[in-house]
Backbone bond lengths (Angstrom), bond angles and torsions (degrees), N, CA, C in turn:
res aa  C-N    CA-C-N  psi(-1)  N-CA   C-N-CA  omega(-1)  CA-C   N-CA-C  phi
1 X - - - 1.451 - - 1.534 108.13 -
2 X 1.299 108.08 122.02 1.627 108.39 169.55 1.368 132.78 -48.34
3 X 1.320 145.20 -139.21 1.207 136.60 -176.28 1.382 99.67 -116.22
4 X 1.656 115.32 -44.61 1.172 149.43 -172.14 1.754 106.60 -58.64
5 X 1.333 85.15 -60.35 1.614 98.13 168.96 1.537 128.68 -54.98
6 X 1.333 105.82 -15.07 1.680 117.88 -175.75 1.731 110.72 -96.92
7 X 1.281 86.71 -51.99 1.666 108.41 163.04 1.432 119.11 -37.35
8 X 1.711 119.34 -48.01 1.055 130.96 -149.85 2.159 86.35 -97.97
9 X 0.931 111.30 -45.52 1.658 125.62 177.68 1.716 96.27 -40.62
10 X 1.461 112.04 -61.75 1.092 118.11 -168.75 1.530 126.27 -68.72
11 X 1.362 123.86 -12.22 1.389 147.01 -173.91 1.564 107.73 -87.01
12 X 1.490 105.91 141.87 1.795 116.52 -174.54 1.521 86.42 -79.57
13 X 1.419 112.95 151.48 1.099 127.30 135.52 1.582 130.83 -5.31
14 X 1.477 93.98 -54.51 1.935 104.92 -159.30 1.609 76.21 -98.81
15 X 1.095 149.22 2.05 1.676 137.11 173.48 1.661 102.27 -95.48
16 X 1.695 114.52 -39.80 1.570 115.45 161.77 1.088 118.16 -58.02
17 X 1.252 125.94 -47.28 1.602 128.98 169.14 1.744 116.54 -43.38
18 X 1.708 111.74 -57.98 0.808 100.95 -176.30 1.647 117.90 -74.24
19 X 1.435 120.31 -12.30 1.848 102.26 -174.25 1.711 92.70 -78.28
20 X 1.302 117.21 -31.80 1.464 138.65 175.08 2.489 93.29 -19.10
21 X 1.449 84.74 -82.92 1.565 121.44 159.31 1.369 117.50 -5.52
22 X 1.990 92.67 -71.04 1.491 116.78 179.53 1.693 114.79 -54.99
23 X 1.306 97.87 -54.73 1.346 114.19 -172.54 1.681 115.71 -58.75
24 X 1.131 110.76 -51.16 1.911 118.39 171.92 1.206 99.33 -50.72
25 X 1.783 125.17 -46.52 1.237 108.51 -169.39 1.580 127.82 -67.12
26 X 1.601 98.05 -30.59 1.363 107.78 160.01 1.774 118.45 -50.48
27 X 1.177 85.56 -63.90 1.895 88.57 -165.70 1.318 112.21 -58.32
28 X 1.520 122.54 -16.82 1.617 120.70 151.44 1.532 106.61 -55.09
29 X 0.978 134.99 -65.72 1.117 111.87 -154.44 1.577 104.14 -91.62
30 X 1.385 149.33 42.08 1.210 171.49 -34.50 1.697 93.84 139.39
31 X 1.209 143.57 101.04 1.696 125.78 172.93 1.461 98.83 -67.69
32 X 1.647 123.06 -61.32 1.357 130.63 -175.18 1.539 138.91 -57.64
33 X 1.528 95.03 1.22 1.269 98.02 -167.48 1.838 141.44 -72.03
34 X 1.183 101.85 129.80 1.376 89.04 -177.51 1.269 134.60 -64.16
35 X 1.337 112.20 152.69 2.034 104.79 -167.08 1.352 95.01 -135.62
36 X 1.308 91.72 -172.54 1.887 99.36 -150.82 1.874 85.80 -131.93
37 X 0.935 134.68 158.42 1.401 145.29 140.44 1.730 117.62 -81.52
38 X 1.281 120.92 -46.58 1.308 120.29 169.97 1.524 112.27 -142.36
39 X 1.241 122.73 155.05 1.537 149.08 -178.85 1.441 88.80 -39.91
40 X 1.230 135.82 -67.46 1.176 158.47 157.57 1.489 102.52 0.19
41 X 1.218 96.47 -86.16 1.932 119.43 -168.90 2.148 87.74 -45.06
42 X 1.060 122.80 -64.99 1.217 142.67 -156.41 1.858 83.28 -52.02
43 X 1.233 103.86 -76.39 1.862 106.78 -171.71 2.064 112.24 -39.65
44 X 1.200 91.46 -40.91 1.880 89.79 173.90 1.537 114.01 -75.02
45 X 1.394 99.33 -17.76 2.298 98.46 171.36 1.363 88.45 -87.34
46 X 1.040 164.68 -12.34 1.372 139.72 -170.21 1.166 128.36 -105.95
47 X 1.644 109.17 104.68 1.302 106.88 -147.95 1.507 113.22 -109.67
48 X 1.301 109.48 -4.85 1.832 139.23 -178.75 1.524 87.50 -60.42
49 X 1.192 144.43 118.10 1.729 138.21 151.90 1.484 107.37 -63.36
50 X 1.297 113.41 -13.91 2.072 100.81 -176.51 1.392 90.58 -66.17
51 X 0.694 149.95 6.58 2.145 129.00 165.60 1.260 97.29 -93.80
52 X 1.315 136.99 -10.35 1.273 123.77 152.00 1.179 129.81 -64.81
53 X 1.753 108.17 -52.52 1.685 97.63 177.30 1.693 120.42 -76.05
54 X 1.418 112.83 -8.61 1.479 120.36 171.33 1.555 111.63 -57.14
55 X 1.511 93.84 -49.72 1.977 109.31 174.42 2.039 112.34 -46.58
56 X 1.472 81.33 -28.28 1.516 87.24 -172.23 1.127 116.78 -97.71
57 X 1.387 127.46 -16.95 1.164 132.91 -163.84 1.738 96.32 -102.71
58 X 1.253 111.44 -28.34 1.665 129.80 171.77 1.919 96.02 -57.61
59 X 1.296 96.49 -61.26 2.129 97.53 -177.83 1.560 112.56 -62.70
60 X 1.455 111.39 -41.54 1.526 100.31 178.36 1.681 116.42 -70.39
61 X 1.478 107.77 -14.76 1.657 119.42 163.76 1.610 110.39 -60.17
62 X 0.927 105.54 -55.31 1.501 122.48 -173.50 1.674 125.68 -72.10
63 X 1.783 102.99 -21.66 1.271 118.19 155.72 1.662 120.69 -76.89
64 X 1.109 97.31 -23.94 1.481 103.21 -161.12 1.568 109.80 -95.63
65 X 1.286 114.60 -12.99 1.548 136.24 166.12 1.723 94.53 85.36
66 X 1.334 126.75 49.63 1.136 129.40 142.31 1.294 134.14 -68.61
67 X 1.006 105.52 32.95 1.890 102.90 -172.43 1.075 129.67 -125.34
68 X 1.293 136.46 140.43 1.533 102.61 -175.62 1.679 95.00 -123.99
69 X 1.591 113.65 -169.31 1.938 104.17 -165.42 1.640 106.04 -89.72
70 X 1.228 100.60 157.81 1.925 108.16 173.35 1.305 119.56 -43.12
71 X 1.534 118.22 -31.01 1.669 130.54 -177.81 1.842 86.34 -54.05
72 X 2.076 95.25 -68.44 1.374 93.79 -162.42 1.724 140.71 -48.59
73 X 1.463 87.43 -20.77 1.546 97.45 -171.55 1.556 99.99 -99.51
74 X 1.199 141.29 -27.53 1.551 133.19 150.23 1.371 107.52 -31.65
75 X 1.363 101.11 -63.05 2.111 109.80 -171.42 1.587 106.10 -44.29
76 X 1.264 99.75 -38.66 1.353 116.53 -171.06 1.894 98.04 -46.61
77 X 1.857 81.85 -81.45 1.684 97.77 -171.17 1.582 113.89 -53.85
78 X 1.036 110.21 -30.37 1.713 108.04 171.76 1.491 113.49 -63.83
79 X 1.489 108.02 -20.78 1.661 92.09 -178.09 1.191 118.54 -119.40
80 X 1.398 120.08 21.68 1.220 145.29 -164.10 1.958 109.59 -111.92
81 X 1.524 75.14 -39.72 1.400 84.66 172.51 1.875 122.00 -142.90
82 X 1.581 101.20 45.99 1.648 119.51 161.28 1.261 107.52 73.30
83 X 1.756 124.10 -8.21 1.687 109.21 -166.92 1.212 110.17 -52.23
């Protein structure tokens, strides 16, 4: 297991969400960046399988009643970070 990979094990959900956040905001302002036409096009470039076990590790969250609602985790990020 990488370092990255341990790191990422150890992180909430709403902390993936937010580098999730970080990262789009970057790749907006990105000149070179590559774009997708559909969700589609994007799923056949992705060739990393860890978004698979994330998908899974996201359902065994969601089985396990780890979750809390979209209100809550906004409240969260709004007060986490002053919005």
């Amino acid at each position: 297991m990488t370092k990255e990979e341990a790191s990422l094990k150890k992180k909430t959900n709403l902390e993936i969400t937010i580098d999730a956040l970080r990262e789009v905001e970057q790749l907006k302002n990105t000149p070179n960046k590559k774009s997708y036409s559909s969700f589609a096009e994007l799923l056949k470039d992705i060739e990393d399988e860890d978004i698979y076990e994330e998908l899974e590790r996201s359902e065994e969250d969601i089985a396990a009643g780890r979750t809390i609602s979209g209100n809550e985790a906004l409240k969260e990020l709004r007060e986490k970070y002053g919005l």
